[in-house]
mmCIF entry with sequence, helices, sheets and N, C-alpha, C, O atoms, coordinates in Angstrom:
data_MODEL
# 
_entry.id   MODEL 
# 
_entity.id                         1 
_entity.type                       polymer 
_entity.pdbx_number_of_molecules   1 
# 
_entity_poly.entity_id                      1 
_entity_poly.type                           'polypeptide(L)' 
_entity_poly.nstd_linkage                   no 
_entity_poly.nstd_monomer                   no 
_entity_poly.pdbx_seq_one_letter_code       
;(UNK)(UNK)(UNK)(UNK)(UNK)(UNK)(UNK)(UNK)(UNK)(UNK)(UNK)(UNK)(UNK)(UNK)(UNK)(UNK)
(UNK)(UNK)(UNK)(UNK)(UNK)(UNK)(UNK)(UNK)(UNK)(UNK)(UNK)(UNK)(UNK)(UNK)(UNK)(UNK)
(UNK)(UNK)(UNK)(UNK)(UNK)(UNK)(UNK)(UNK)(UNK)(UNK)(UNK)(UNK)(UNK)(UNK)(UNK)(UNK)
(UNK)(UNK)
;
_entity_poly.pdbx_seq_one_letter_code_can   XXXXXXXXXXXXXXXXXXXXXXXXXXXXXXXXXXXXXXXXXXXXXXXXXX 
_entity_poly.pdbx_strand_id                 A 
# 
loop_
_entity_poly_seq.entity_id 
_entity_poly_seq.num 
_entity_poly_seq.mon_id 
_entity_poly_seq.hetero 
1 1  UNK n 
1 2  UNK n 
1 3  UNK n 
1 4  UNK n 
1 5  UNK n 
1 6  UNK n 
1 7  UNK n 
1 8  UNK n 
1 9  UNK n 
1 10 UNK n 
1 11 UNK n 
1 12 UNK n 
1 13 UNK n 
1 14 UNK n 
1 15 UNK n 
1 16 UNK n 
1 17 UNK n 
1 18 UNK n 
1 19 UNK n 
1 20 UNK n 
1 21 UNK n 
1 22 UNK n 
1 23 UNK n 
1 24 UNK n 
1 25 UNK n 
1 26 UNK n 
1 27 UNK n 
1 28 UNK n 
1 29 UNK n 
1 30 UNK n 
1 31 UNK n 
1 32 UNK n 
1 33 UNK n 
1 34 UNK n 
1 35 UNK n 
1 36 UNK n 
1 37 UNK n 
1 38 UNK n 
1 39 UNK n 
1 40 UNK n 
1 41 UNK n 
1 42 UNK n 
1 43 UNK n 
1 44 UNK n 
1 45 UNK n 
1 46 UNK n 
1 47 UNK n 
1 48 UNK n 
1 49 UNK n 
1 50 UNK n 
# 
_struct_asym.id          A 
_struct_asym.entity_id   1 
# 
loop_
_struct_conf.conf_type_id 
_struct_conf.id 
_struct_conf.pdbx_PDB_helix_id 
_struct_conf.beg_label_comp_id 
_struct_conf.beg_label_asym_id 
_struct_conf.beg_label_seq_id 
_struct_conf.pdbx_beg_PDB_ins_code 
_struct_conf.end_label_comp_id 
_struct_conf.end_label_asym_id 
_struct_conf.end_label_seq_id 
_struct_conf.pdbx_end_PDB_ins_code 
_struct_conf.beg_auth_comp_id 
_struct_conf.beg_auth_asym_id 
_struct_conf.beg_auth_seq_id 
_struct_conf.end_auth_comp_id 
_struct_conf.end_auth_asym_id 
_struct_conf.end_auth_seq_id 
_struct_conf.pdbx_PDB_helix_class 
_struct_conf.details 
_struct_conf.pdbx_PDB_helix_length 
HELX_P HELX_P1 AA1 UNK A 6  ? UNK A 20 ? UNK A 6  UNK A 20 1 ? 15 
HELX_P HELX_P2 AA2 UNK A 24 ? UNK A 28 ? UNK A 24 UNK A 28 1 ? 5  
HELX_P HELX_P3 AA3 UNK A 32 ? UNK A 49 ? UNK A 32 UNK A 49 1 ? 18 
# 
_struct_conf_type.id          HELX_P 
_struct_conf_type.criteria    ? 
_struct_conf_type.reference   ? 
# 
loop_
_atom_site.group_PDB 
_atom_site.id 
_atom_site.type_symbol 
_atom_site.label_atom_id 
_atom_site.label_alt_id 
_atom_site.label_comp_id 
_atom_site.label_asym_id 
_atom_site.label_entity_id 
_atom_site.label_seq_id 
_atom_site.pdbx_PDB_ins_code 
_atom_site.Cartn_x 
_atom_site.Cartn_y 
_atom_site.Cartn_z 
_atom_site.occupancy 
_atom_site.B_iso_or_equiv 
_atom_site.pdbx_formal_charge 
_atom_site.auth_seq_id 
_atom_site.auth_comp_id 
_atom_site.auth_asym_id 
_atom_site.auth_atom_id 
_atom_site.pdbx_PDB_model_num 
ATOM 1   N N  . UNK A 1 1  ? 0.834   -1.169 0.000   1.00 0.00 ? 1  UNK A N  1 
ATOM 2   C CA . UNK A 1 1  ? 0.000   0.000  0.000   1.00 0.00 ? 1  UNK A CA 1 
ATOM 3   C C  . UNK A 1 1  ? 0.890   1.246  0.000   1.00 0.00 ? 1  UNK A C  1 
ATOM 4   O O  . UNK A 1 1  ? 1.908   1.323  0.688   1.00 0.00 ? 1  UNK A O  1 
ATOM 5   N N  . UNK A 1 2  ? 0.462   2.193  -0.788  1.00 0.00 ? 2  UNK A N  1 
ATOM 6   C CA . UNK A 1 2  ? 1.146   3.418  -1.263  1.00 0.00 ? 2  UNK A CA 1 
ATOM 7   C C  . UNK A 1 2  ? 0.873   4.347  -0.295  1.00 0.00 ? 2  UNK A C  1 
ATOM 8   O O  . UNK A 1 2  ? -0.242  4.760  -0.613  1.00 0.00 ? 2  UNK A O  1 
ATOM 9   N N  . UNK A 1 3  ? 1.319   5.093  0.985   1.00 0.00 ? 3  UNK A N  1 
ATOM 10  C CA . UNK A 1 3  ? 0.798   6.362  1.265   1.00 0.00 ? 3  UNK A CA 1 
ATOM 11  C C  . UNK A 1 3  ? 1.346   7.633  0.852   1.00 0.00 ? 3  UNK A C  1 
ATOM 12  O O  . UNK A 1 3  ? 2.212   7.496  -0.012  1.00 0.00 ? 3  UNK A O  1 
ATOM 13  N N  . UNK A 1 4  ? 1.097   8.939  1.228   1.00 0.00 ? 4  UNK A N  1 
ATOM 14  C CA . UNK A 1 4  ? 1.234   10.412 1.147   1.00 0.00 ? 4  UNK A CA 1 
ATOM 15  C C  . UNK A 1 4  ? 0.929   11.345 2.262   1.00 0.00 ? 4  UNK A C  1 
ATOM 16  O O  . UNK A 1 4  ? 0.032   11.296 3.104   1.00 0.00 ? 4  UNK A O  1 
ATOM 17  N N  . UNK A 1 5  ? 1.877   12.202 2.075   1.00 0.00 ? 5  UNK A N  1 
ATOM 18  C CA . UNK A 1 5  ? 1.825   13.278 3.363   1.00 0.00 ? 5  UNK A CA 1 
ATOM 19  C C  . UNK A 1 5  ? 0.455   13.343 3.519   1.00 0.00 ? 5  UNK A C  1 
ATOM 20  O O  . UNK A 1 5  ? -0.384  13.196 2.631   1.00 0.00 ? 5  UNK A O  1 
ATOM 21  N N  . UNK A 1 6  ? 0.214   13.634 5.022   1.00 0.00 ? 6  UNK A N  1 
ATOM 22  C CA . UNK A 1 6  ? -1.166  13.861 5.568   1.00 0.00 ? 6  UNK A CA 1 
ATOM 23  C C  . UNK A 1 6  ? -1.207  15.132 5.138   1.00 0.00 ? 6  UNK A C  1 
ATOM 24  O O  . UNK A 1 6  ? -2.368  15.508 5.292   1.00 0.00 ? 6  UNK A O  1 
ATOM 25  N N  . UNK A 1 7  ? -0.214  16.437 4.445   1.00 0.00 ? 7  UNK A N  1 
ATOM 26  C CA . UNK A 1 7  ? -0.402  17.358 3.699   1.00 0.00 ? 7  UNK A CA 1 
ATOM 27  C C  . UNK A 1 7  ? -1.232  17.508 2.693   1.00 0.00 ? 7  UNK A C  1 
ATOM 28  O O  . UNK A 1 7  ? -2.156  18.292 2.474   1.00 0.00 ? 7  UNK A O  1 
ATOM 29  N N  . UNK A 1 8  ? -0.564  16.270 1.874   1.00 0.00 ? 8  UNK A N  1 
ATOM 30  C CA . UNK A 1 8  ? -1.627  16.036 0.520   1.00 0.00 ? 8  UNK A CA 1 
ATOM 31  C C  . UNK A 1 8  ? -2.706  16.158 0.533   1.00 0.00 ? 8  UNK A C  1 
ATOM 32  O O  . UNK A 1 8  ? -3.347  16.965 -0.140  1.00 0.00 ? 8  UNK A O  1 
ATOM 33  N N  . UNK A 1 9  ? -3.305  15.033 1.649   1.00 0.00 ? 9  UNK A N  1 
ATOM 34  C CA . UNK A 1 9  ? -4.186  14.470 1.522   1.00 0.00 ? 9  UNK A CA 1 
ATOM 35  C C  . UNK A 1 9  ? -5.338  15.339 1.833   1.00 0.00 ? 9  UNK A C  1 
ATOM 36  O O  . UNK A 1 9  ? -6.415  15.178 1.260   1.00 0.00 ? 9  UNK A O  1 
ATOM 37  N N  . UNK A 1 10 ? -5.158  16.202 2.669   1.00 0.00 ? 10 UNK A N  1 
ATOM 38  C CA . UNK A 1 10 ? -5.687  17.579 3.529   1.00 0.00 ? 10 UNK A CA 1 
ATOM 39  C C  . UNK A 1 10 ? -5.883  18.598 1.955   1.00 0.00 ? 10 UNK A C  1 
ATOM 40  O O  . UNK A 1 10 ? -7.001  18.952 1.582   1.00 0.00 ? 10 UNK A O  1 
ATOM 41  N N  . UNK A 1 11 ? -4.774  18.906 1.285   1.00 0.00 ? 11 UNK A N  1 
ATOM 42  C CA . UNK A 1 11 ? -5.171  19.459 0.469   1.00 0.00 ? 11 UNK A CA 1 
ATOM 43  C C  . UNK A 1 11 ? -6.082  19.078 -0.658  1.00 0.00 ? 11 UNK A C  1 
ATOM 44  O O  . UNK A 1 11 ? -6.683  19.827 -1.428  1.00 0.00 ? 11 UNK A O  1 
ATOM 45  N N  . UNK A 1 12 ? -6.069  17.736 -0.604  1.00 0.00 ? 12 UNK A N  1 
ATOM 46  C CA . UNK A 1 12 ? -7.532  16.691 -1.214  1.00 0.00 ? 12 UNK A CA 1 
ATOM 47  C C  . UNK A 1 12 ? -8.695  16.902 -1.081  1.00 0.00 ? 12 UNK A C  1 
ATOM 48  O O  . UNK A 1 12 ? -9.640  16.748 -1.854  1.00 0.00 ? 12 UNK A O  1 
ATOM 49  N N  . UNK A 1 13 ? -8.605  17.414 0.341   1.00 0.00 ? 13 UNK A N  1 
ATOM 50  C CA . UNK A 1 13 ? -10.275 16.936 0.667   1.00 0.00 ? 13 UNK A CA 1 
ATOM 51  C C  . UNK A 1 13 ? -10.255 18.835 0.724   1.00 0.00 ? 13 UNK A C  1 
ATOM 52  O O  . UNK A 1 13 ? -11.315 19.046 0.135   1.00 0.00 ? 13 UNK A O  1 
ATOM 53  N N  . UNK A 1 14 ? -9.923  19.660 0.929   1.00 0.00 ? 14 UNK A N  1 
ATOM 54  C CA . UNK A 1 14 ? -10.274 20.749 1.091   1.00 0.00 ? 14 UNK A CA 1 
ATOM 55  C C  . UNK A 1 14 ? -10.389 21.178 -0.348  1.00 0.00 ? 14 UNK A C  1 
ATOM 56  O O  . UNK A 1 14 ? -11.218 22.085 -0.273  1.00 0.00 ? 14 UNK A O  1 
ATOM 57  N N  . UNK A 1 15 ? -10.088 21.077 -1.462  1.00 0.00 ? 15 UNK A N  1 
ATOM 58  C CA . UNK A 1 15 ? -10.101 21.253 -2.972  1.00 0.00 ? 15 UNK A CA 1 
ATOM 59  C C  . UNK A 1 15 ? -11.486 20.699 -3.090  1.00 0.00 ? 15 UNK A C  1 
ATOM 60  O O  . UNK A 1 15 ? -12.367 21.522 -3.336  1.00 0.00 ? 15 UNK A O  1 
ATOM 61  N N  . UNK A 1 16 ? -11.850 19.360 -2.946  1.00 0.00 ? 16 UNK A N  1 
ATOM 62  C CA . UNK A 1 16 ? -12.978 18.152 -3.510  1.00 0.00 ? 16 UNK A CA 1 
ATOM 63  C C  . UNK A 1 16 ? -14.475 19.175 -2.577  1.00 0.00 ? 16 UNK A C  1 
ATOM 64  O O  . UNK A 1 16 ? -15.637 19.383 -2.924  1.00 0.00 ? 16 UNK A O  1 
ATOM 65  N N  . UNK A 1 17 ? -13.902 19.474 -1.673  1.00 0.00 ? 17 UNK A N  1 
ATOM 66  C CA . UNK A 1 17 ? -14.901 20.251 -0.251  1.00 0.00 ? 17 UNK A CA 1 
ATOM 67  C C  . UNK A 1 17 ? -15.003 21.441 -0.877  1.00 0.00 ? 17 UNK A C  1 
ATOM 68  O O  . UNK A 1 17 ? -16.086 22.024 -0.925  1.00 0.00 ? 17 UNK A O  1 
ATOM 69  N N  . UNK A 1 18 ? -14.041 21.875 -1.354  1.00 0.00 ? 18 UNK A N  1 
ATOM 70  C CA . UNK A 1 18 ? -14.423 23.429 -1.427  1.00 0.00 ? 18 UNK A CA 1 
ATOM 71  C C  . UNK A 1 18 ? -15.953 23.666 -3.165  1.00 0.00 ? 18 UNK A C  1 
ATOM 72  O O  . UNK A 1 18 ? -16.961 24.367 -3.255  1.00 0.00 ? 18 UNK A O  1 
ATOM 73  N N  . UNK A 1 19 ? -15.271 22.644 -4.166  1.00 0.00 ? 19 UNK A N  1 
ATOM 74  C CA . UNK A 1 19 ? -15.717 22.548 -5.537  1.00 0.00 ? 19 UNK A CA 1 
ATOM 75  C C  . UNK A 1 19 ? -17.076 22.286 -5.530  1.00 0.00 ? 19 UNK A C  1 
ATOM 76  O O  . UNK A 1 19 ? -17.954 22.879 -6.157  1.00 0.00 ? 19 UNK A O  1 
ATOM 77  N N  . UNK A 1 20 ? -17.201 21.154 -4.609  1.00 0.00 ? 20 UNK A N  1 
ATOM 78  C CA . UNK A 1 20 ? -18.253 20.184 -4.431  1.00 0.00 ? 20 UNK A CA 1 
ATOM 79  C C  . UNK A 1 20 ? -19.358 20.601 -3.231  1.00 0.00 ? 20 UNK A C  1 
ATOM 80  O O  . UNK A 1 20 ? -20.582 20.482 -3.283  1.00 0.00 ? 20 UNK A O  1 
ATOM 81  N N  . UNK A 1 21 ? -18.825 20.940 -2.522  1.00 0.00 ? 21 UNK A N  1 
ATOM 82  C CA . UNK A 1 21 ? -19.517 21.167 -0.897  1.00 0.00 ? 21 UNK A CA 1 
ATOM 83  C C  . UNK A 1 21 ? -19.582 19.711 -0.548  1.00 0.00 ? 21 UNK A C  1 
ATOM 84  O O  . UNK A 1 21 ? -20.760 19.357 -0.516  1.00 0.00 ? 21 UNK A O  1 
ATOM 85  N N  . UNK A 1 22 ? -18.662 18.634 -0.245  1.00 0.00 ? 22 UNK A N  1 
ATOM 86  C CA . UNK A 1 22 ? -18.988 17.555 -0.035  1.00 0.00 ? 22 UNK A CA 1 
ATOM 87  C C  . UNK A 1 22 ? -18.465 17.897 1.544   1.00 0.00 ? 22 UNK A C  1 
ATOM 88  O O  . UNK A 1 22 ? -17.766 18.806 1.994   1.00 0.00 ? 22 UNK A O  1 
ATOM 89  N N  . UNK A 1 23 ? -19.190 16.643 2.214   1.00 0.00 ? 23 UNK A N  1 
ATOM 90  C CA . UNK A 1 23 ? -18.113 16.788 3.452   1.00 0.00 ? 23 UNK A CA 1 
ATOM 91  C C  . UNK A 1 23 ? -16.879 15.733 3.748   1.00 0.00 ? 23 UNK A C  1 
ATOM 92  O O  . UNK A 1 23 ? -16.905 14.618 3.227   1.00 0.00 ? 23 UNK A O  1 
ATOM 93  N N  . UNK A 1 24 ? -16.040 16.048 4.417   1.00 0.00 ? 24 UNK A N  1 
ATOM 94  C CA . UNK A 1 24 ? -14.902 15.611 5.254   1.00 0.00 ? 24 UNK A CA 1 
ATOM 95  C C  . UNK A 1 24 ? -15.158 14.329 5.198   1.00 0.00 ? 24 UNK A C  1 
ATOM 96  O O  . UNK A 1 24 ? -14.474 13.632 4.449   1.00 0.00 ? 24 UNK A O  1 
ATOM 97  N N  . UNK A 1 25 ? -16.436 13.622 6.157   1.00 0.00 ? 25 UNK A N  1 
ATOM 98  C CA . UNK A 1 25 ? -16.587 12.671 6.037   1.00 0.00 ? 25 UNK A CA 1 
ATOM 99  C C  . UNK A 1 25 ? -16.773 11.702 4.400   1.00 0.00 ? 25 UNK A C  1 
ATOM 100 O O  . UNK A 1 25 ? -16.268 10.616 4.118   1.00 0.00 ? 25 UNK A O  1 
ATOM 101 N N  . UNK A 1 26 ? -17.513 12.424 3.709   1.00 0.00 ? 26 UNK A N  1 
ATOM 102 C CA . UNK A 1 26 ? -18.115 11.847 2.216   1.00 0.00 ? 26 UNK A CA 1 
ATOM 103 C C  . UNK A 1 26 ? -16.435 11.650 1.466   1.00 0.00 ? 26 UNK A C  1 
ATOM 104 O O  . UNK A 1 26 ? -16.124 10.551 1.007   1.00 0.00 ? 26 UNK A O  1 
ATOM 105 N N  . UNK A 1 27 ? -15.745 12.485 1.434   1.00 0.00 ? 27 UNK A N  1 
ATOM 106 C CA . UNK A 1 27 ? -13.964 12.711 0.655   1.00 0.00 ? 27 UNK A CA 1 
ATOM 107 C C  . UNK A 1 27 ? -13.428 11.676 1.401   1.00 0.00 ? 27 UNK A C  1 
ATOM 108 O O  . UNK A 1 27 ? -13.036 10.683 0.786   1.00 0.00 ? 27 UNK A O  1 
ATOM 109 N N  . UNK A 1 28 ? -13.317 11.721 2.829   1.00 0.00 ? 28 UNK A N  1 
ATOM 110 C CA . UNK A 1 28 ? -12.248 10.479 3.080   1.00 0.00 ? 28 UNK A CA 1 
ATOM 111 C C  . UNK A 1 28 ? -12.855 9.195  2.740   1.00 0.00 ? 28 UNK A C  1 
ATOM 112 O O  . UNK A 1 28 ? -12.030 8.294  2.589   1.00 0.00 ? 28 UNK A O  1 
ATOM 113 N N  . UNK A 1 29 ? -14.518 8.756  2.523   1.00 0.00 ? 29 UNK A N  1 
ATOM 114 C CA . UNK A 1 29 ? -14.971 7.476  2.032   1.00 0.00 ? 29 UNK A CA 1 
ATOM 115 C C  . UNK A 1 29 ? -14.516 7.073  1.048   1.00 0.00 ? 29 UNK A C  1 
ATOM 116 O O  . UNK A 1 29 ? -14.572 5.856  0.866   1.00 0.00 ? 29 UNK A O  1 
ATOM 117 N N  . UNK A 1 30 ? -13.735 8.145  -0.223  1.00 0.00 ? 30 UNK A N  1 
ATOM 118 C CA . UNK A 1 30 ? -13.575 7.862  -1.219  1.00 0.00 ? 30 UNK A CA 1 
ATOM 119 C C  . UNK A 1 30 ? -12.154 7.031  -0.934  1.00 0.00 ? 30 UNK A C  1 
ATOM 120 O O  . UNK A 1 30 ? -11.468 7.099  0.085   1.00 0.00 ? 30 UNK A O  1 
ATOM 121 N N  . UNK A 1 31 ? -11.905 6.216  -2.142  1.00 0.00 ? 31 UNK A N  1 
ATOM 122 C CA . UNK A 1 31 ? -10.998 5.100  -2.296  1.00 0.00 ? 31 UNK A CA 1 
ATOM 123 C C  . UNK A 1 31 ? -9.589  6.214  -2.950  1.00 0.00 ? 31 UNK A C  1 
ATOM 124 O O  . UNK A 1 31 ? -10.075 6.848  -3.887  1.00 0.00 ? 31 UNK A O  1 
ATOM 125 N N  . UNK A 1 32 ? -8.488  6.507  -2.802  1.00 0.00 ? 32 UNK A N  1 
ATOM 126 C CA . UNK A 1 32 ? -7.328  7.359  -3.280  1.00 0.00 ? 32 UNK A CA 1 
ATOM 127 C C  . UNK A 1 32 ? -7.919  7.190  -4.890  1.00 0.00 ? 32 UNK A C  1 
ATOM 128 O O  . UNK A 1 32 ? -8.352  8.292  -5.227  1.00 0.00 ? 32 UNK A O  1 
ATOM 129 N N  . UNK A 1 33 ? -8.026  6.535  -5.610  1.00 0.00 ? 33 UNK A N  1 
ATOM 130 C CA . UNK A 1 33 ? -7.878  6.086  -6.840  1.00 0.00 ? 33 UNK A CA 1 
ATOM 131 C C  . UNK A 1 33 ? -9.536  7.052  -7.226  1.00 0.00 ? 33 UNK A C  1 
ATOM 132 O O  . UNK A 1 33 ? -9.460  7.936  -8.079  1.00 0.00 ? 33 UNK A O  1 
ATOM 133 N N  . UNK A 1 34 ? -10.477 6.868  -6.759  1.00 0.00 ? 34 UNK A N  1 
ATOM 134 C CA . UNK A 1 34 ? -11.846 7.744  -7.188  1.00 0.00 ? 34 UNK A CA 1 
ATOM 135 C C  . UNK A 1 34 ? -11.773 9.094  -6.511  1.00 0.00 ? 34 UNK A C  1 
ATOM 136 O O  . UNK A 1 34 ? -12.590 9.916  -6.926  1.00 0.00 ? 34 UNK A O  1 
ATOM 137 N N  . UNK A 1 35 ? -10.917 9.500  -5.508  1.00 0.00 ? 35 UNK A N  1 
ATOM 138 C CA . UNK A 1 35 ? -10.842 10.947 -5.204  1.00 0.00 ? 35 UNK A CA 1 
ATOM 139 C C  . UNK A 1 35 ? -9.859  11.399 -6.362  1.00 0.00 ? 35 UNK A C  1 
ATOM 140 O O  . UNK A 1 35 ? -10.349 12.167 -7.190  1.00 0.00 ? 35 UNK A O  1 
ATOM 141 N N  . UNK A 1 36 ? -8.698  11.070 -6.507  1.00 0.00 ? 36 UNK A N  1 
ATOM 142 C CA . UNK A 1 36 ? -7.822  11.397 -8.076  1.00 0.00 ? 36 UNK A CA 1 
ATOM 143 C C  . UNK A 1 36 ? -8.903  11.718 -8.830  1.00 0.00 ? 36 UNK A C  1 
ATOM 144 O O  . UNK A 1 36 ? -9.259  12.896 -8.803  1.00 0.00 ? 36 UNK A O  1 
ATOM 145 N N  . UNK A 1 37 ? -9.444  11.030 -9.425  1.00 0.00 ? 37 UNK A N  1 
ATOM 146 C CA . UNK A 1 37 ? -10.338 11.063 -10.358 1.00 0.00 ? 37 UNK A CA 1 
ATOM 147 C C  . UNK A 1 37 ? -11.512 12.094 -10.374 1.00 0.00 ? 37 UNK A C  1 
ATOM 148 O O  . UNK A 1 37 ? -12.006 12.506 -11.424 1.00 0.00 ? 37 UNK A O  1 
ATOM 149 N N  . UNK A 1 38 ? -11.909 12.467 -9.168  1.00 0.00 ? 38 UNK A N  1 
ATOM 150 C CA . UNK A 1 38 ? -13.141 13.453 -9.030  1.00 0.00 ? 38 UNK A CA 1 
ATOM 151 C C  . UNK A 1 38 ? -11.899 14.642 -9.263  1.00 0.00 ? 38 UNK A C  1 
ATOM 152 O O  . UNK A 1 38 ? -12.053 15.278 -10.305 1.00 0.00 ? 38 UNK A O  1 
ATOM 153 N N  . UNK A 1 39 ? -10.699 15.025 -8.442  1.00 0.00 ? 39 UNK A N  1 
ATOM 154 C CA . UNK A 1 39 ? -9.944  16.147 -8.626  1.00 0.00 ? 39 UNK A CA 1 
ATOM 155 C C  . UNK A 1 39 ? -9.698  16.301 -9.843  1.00 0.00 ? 39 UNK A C  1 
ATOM 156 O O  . UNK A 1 39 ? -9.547  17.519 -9.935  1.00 0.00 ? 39 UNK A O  1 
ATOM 157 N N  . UNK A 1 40 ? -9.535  15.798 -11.001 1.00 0.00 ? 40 UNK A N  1 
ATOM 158 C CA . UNK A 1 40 ? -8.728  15.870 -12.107 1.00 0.00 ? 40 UNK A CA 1 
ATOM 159 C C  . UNK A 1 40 ? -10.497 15.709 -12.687 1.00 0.00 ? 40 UNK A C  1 
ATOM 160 O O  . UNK A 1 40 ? -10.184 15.858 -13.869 1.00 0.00 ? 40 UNK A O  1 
ATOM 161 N N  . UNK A 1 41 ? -11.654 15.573 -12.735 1.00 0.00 ? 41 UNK A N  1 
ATOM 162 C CA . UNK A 1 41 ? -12.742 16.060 -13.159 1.00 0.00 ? 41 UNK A CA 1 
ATOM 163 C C  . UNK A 1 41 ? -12.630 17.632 -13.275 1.00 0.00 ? 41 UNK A C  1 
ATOM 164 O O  . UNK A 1 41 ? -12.654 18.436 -14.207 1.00 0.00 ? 41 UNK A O  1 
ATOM 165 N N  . UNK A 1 42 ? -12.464 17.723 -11.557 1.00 0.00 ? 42 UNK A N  1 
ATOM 166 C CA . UNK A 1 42 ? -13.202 19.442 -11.212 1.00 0.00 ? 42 UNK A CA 1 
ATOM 167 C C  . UNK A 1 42 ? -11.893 20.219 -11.947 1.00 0.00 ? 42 UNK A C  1 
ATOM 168 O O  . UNK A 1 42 ? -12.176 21.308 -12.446 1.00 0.00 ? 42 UNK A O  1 
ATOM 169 N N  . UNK A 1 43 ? -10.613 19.810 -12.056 1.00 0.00 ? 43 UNK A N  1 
ATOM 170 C CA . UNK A 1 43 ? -9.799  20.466 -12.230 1.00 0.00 ? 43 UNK A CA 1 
ATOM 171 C C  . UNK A 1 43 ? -9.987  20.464 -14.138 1.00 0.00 ? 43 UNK A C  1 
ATOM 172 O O  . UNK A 1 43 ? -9.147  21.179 -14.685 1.00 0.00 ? 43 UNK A O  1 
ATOM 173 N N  . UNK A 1 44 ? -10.916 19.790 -15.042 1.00 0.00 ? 44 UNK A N  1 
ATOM 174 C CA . UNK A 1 44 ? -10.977 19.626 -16.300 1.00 0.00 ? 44 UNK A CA 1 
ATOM 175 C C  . UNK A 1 44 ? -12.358 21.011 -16.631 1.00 0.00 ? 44 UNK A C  1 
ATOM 176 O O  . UNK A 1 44 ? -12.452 21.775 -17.591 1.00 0.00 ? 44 UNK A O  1 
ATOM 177 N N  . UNK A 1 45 ? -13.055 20.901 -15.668 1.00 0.00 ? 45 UNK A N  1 
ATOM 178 C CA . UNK A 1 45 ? -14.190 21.756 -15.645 1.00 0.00 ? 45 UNK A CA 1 
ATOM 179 C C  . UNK A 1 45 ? -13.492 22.973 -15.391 1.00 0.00 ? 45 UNK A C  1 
ATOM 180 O O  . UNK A 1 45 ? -13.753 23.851 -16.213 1.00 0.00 ? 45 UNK A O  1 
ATOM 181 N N  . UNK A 1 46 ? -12.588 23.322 -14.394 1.00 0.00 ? 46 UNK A N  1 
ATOM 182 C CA . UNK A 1 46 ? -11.831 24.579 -14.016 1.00 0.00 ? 46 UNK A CA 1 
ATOM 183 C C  . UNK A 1 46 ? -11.471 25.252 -15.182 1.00 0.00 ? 46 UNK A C  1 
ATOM 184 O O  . UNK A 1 46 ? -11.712 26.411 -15.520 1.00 0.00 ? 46 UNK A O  1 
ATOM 185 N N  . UNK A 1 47 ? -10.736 24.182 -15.863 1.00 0.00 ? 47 UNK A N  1 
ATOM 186 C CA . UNK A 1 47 ? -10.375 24.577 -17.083 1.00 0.00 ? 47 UNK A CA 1 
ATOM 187 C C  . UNK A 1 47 ? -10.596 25.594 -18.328 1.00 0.00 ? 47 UNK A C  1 
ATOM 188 O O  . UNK A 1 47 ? -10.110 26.575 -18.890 1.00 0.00 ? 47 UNK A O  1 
ATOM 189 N N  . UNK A 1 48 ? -11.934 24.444 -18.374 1.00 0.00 ? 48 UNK A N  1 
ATOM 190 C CA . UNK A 1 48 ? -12.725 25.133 -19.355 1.00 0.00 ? 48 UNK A CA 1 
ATOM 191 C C  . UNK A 1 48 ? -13.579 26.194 -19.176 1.00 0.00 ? 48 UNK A C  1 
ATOM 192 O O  . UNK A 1 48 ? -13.943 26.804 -20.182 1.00 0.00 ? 48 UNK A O  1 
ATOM 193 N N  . UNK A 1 49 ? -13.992 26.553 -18.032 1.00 0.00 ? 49 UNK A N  1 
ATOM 194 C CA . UNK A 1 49 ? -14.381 27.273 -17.482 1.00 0.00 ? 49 UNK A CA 1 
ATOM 195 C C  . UNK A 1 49 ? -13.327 29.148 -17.965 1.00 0.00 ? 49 UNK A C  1 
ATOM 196 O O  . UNK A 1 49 ? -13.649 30.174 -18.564 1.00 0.00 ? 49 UNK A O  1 
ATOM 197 N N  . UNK A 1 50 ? -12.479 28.818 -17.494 1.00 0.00 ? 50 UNK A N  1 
ATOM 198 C CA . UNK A 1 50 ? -11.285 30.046 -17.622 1.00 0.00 ? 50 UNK A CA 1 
ATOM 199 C C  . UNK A 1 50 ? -10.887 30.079 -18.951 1.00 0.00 ? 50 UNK A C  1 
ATOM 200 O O  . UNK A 1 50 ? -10.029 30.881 -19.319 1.00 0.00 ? 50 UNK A O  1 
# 
């Protein structure tokens, strides 16, 4: 099993929280591999957006 600074991971859920309004609890349920994936969504929408 792969981990990452509890930095990262903080900056994970506060990005996914801030985009989404999800909570704390709902972001850490996610599996590393489907939170990647929602970030690099919101961050494709950011995008296009700008």
């Amino acid at each position: 099993m792969t981990t990452y600074s509890t930095d990262r991971l903080w900056e994970e859920v506060v990005y996914v929280a801030y985009y989404l309004h999800w909570s704390h609890a709902e972001i850490l349920d996610l599996d590393h591999a489907t939170r990647a994936t929602v970030i690099d969504g919101i961050g494709r929408i950011h995008q296009q957006l700008d």
